[in-house]
N, C-alpha and C positions, 0 to 999 in steps of 0.2 A: 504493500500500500504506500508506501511513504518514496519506495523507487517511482512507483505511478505517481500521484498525486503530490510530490512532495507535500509543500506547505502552502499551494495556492489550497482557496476559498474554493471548494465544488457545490454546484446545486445538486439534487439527489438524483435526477434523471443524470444528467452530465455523468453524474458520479459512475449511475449506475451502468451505464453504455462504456463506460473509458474499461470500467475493471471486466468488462465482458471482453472486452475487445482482448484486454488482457490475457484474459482464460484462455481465450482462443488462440493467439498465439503461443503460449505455455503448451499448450496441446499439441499443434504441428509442431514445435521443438523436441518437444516429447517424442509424438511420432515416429520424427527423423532419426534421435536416436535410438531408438527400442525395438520399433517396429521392423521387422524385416520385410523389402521390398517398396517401402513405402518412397514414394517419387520426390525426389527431392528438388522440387519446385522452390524460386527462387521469389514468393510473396506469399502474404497468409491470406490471398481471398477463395478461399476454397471452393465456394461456389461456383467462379467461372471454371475450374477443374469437371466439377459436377458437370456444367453444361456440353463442355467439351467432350467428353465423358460421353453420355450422352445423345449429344448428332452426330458422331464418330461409329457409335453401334447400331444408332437409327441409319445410316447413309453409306455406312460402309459394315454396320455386322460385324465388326471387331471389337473389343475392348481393348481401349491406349492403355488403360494401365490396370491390368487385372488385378492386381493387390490392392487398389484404391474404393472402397465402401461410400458410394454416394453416400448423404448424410439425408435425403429425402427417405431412403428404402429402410432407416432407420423411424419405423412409424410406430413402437411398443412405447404406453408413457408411463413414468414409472413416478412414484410420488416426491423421488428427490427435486430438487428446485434450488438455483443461485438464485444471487441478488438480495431481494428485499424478501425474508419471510416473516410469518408470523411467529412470534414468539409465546401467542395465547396454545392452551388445548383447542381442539377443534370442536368441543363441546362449548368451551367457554366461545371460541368466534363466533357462534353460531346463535348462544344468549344474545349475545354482544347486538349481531345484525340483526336479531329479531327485537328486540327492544331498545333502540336507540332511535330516535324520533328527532330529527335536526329540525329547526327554523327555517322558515322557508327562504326568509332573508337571507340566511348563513349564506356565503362563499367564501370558500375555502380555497388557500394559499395554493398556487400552480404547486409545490412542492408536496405541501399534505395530500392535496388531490392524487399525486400519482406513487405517495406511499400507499395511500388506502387502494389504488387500484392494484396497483401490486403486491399487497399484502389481503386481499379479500376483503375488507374493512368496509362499511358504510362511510367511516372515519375513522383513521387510523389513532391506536394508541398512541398516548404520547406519556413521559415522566410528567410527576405533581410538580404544575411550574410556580411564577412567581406569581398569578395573577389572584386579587383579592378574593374571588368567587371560589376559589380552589382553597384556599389558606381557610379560610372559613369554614369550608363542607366537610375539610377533612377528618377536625377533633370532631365535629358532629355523627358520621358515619364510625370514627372508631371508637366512642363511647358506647353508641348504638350494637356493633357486633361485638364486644368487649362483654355489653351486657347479658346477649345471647349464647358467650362462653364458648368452648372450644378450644381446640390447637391456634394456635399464632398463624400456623397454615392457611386454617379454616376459615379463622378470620380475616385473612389480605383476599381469600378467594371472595368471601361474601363480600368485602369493604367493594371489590370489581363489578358483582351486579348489583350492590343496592346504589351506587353512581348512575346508573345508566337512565333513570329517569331525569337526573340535571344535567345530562350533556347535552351543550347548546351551541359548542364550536370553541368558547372559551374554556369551559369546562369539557374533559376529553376522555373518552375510554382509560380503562388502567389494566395493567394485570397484577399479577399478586407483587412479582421480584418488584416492580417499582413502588408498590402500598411497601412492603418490607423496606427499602430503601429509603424510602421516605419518611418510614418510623422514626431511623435510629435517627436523621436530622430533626426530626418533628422534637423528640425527645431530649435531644442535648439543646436547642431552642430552647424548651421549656424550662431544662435544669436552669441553665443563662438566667430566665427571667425570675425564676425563685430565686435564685442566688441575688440577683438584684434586687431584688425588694427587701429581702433579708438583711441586706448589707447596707441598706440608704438611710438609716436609723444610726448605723456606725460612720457612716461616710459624711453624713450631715454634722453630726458632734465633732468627726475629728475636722471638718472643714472651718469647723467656727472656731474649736482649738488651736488651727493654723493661722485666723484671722487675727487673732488675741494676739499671738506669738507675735506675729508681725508687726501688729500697732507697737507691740512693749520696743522690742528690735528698733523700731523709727523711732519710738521718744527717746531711746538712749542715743539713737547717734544725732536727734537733734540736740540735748543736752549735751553731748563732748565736742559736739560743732562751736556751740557759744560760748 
């Protein structure tokens, strides 16, 4: 990734075409060295190989290069998949698209748009970000499955569908890893603000201690001044 993409800024489409293109050459490299007989053609667009390939046996009834496997006559689909997948269950995608109900207003970012079409999504999941409406919903939903008890599991699974009736584009699908992830920040936040409060009672005395200290400090050095 980082030979691809070094450190420039990718959109996700961009992204997700450059690192294909990628594979695909990784492959015919592969190929070349591993495979025996395989034609060593001097670009990676395999296709025009296919085609040639092709009106070669259609026109002349030969195969140019009989070790070479059109990539069309490979038509078996099998469930693995590059790119952009999902990271939900397929039980839980399937909650997700059946109850998630967006605004008709919504539109969504050229980018979101074509994670959620690539990853099956009505709207794709995204991590608990910074926006007020999320910060809010979240202590409310984990008090609520907290109450209902269970595994910690259990609980980031249910915190994922009882969201799905406030997603509105700002508010956004979850799955569990990111409710978990989200905890341990949600948690040390919280510690911060107890700790705060606890300590502004000492913070406040020693700051009026420090004030005192200071006037005493200035009346002395204006009396060794005169």
């Amino acid at each position: 990734m980082s030979n691809t993409a070094g450190k420039r800024s990718l959109g996700l489409e961009y992204a997700d075409h450059l690192f294909a293109e990628r594979r695909h050459r990784s492959t015919i490299q592969a190929s070349k060295k591993n495979r025996l007989g395989f034609p060593l053609i001097e670009h990676y667009d395999t296709w025009l190989i296919d085609i040639l390939q092709d009106r070669v046996e259609e026109k002349h009834n030969i195969l140019l290069y009989p070790s070479w496997i059109n990539a069309s006559a490979l038509t078996l689909r099998t469930k693995e998949k590059f790119g952009f997948v999902s990271l939900a269950s397929s039980e839980l995608q399937q909650i997700i698209n059946d109850r998630v109900q967006l605004p008709d207003n919504f539109r969504m970012t050229a980018s979101l748009k074509y994670l959620s079409e690539q990853t099956g999504y009505k709207i794709a999941q995204q991590p608990w970000g910074k926006s007020k409406e999320e910060q809010e919903l979240y202590p409310k939903l984990l008090l609520q499955e907290q109450q209902n008890g269970g595994t910690i599991e259990d609980q980031n699974l249910r915190i994922s569908i009882a969201i799905l009736p406030f997603v509105n584009g700002v508010v956004t699908p979850k799955i569990p890893v990111y409710n978990r992830l989200y905890a341990n920040k949600f948690s040390k936040r919280q510690r911060i603000t107890a700790s705060q409060k606890e300590m502004k009672a000492k913070v406040d005395a020693l700051a009026g201690i420090n004030m005192l200290t200071e006037i005493d400090d200035m009346e002395e050095f204006m009396d060794s001044y005169e």
